[in-house]
C-alpha positions as CSV (number, residue, x, y, z in Angstrom):
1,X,-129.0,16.2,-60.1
2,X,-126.1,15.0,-62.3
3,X,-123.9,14.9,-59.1
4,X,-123.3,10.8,-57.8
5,X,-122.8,12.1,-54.4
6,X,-126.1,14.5,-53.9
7,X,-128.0,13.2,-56.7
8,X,-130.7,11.4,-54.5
9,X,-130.6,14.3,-52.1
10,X,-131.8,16.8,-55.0
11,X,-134.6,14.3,-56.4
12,X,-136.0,14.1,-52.9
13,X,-135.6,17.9,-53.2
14,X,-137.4,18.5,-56.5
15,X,-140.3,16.1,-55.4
16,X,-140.7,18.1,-52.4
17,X,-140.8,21.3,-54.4
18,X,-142.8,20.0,-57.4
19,X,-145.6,19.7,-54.4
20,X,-145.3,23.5,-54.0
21,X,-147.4,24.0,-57.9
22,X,-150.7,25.2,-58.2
23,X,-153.1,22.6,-57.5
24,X,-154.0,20.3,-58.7
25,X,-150.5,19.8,-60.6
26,X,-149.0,19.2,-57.2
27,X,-150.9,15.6,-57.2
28,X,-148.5,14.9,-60.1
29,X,-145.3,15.8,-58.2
30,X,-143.3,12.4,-58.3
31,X,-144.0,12.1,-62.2
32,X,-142.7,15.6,-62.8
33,X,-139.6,15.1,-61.1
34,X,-138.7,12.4,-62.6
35,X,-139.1,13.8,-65.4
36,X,-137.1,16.3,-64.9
37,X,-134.5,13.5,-63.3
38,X,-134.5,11.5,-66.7
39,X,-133.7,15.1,-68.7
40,X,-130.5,15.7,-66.9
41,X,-129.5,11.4,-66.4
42,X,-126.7,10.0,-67.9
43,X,-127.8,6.7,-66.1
44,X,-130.2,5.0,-69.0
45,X,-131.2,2.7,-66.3
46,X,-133.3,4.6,-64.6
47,X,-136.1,5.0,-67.6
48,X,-136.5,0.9,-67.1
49,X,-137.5,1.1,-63.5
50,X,-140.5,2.9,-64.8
51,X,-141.5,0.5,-67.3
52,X,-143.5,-1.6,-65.8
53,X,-143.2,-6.0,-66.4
54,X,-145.7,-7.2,-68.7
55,X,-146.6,-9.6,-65.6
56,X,-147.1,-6.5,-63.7
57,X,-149.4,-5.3,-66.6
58,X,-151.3,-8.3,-66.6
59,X,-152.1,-8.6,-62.3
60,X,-153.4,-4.7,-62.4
61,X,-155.4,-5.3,-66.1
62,X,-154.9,-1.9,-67.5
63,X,-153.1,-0.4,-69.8
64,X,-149.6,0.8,-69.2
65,X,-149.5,4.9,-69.2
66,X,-146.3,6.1,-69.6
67,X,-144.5,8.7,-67.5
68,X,-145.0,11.7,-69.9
69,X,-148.9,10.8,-70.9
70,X,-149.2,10.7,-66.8
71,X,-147.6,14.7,-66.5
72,X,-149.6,15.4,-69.8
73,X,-153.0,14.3,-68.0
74,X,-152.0,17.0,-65.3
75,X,-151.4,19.6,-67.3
76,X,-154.4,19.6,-68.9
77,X,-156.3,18.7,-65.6
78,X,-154.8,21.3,-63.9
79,X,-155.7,24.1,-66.9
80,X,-159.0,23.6,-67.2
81,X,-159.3,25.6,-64.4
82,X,-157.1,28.8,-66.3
83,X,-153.5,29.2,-66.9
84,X,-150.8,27.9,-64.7
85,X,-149.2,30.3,-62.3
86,X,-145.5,31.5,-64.2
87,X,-144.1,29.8,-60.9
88,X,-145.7,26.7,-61.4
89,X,-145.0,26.7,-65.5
90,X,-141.6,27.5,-65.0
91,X,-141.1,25.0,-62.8
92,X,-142.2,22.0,-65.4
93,X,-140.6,23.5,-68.5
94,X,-137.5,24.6,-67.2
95,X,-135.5,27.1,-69.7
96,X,-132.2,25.9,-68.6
97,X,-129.0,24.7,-70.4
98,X,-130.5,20.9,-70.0
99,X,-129.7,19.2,-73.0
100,X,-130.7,16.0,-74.4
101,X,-128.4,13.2,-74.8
């Protein structure tokens, strides 16, 4: 996802698989990629297009969740049922040589 030339292509890609864990963690597949997006990102930028305008905040009258409480609120909706299938784990917490910057 660190590549400028496929780097859009492998976002749409991880989305697309992120929608492949257990349900009902797959509902939470655009916040988990993007996630995952921001852990491998150079680009800084791209965290402030998901902070939302306090105008923005204001029109919908609610308070702002951030992208991390969002996945959180999955995880923990998606356990109550039992544990996450290793797949499905594996694919949110990633062991991987991801480091943070």
């Amino acid at each position: 996802m660190r590549s400028p030339i496929v780097s859009n292509e492998a976002f749409e890609t991880m989305v697309k698989l992120a929608r492949c864990t257990a349900p009902p963690l797959c509902d939470w597949a655009l916040d988990i990629s993007t996630a995952l997006r921001l852990i491998v990102t150079d680009e800084v930028h791209l965290l402030l297009d998901l902070v939302p305008s306090v105008a923005e905040e204001e029109v919908n009258e609610r308070p702002f969740r951030g992208l991390f409480e969002r996945i959180l609120e999955g995880l923990s909706v998606s356990c109550k049922s039992g544990a996450l299938p290793v797949d499905s784990f594996s694919f949110v917490f990633p062991v991987s040589n991801y480091t943070l910057k």
